[in-house]
C-alpha positions as CSV (number, residue, x, y, z in Angstrom):
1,X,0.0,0.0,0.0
2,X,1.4,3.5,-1.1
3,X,2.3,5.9,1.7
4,X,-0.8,8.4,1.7
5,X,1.3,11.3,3.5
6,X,3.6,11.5,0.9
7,X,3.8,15.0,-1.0
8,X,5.1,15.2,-4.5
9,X,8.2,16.3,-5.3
10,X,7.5,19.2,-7.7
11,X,5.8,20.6,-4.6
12,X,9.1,20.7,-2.8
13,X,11.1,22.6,-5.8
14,X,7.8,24.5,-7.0
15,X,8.1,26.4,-3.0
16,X,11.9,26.7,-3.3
17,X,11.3,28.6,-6.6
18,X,8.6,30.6,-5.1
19,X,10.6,31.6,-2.1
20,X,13.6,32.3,-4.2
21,X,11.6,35.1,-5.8
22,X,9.9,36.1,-3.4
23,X,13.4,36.5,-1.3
24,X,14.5,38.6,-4.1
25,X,11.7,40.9,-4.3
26,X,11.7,41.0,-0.2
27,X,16.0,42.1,-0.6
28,X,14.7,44.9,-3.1
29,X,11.9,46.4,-1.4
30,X,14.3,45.8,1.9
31,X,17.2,48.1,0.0
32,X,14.9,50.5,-1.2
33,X,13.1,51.3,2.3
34,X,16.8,51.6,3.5
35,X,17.5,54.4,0.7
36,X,14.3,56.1,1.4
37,X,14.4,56.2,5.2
38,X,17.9,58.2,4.7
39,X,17.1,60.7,2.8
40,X,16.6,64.0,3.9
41,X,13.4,65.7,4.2
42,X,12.3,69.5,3.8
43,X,9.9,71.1,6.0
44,X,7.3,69.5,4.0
45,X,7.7,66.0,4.3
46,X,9.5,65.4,0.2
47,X,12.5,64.8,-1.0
48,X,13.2,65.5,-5.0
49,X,15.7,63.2,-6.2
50,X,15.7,64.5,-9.6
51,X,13.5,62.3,-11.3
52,X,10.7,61.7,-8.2
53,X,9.2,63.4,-5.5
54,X,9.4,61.2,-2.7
55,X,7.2,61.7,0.3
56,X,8.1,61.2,4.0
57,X,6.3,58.0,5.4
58,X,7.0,56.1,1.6
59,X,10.2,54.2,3.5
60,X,7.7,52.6,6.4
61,X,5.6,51.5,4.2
62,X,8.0,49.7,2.1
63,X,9.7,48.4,5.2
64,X,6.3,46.8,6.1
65,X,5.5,45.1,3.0
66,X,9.2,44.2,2.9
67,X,8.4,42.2,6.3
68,X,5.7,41.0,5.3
69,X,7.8,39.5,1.9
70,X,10.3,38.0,4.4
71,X,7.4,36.4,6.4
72,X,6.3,34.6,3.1
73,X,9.8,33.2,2.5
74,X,10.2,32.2,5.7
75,X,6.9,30.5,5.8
76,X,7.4,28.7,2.2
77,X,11.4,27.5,3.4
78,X,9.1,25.8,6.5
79,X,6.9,24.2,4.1
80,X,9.6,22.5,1.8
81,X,11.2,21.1,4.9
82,X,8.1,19.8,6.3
83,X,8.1,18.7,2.6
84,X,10.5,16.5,2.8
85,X,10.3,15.1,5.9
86,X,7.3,14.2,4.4
């Protein structure tokens, strides 16, 4: 009788994939919080770099989503272990 608990293997590589990406897009949106929360500020609350107007607050934001991005690679690296325990 076949095991019934096991999990396909593309399922293992198809979350390593997904959490590679996602672990990119989490660096970049990690990097680009970092550059925004340095930047100075006028007494407005924007910061012209020459090409956008970047408004105080922008850098939290990103830092949020990019914790949130983290969170999901983190979850999907559990899941391909638990994977292969199987």
């Amino acid at each position: 009788m076949p095991n019934q608990n096991h999990r396909p293997r593309w399922l293992r590589a198809l979350l390593a994939v997904v959490a590679a990406l996602t672990g990119l897009a989490a660096a970049w949106t990690s990097w680009q919080a970092w550059v925004l929360l340095r930047l100075p500020y006028n007494e407005e609350g924007r910061h012209f770099d020459g090409l956008v107007v970047h408004h105080e607050g922008t850098g939290e934001v990103l830092a949020g989503v990019a914790v949130v991005l983290w969170a999901l690679v983190s979850g999907c690296v559990v899941l391909a272990a638990r994977c292969r325990k199987g």
